[in-house]
C-alpha positions in Angstrom: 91.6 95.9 21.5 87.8 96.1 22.5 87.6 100.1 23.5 84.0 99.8 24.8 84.8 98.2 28.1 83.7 99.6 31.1 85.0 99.3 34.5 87.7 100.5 37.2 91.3 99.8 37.3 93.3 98.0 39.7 95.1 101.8 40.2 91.9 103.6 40.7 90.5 101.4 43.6 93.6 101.1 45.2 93.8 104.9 45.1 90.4 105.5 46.4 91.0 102.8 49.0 94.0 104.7 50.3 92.4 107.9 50.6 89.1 106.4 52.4 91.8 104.7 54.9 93.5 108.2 55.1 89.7 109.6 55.7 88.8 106.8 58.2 92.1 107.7 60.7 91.7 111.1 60.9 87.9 110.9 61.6 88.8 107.8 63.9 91.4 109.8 65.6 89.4 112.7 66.5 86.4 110.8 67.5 89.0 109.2 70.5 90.3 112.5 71.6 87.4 113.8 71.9 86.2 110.8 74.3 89.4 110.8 75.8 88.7 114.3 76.7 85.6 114.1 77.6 86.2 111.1 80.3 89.0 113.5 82.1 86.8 116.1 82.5 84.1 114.0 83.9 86.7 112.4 86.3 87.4 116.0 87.3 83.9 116.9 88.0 83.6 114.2 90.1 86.8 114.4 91.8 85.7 118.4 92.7 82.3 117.2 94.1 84.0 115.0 96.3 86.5 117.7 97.5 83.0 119.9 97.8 81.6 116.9 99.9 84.9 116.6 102.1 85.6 120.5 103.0 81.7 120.5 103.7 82.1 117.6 106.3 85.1 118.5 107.4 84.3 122.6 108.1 80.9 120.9 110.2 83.6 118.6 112.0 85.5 122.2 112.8 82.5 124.1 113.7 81.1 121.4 116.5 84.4 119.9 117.8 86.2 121.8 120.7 89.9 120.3 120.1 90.7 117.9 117.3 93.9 117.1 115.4 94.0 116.5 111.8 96.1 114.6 109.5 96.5 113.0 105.8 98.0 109.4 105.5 97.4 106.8 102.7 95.1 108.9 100.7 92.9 109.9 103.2 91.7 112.8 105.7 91.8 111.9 109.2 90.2 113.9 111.9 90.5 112.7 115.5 88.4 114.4 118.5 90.9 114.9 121.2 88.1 115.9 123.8 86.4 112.7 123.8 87.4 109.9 126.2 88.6 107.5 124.3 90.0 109.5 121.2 86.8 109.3 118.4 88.6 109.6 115.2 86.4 109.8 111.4 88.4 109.0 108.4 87.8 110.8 104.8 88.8 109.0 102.0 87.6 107.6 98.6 88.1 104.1 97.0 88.8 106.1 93.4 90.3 109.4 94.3 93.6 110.2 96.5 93.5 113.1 99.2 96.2 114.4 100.4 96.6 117.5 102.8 99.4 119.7 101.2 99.4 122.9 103.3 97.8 123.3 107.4 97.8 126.7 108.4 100.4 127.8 105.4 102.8 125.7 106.9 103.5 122.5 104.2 103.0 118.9 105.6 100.4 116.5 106.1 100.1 117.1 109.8 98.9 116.3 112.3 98.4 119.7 113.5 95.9 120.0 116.6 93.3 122.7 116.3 91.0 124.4 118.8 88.4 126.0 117.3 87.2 128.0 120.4 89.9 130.1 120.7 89.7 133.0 119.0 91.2 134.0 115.4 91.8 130.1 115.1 90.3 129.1 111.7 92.2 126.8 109.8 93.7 127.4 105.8 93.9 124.2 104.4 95.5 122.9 100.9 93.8 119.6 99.5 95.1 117.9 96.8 92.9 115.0 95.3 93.9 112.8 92.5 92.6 109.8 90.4 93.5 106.9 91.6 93.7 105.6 88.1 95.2 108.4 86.4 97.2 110.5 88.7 97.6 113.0 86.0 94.2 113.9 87.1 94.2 115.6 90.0 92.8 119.4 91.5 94.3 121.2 94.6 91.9 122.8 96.2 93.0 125.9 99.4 89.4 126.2 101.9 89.2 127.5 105.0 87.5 126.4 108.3 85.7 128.7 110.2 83.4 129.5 113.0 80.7 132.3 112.9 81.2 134.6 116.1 78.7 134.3 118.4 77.2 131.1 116.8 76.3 128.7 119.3 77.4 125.4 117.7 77.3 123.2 120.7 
């Protein structure tokens, strides 16, 4: 036997192999959840900016109109203005992101619930849920309230 060979053995690169592999999957791994994570919370960034963009509109839409009714249907807001002649109505929705109206008024439902803003005391609690459209699993519910300023001319 020649005792001056040098060299690795079928045993010690298989060994090193497996633990590389075992090395490789765990880095792997965490490298995805970490993406994975980080692509839900940029869907629910944006999903929260568009809730911010919708109670904006739609607290303008309460502060100007005299009588409207709203109401949520197929993943979207709709607000109809019952004082114009034919009925104007304006319609929320998103072609990624599901809104639904939970809660008018504390009352559960999706409405539609007719509101004058005029009278007094009448501001409006509402309870928006939004989802992914893709990924339900993703979703915020959000409670606002409309309101008018007293005295406020908004006319």
């Amino acid at each position: 036997m020649n005792t001056h060979e040098r060299g690795l053995t079928l045993i010690e690169v298989l060994a090193s192999l497996a633990i590389l592999s075992f090395i490789s999957v765990i880095i792997w791994s965490v490298f995805f959840q970490g993406y994975k994570y980080s692509q839900n919370a940029i869907s629910k960034n944006s999903i929260l900016q568009e809730v911010n963009i919708l109670t904006s509109n739609i607290t303008k839409l309460h502060q100007s109109l005299e009588t409207y009714e709203i109401s949520s249907e197929n993943c979207s807001i709709k607000i109809t203005d019952l004082k114009m002649s034919p009925h104007t109505e304006q319609l929320f929705s998103n072609t990624k992101i599901c809104f639904k109206i939970l809660e008018i008024n504390n009352v559960s439902g999706a409405g539609p619930t007719t509101v004058e803003p005029n009278k007094s005391g009448n501001d409006v609690s509402l309870k928006i849920s939004a989802s992914d459209k893709n990924n339900s699993q993703n979703d915020i519910t959000v409670k606002t309230y409309l309101y008018r300023i007293k005295g406020a001319d908004y006319q």
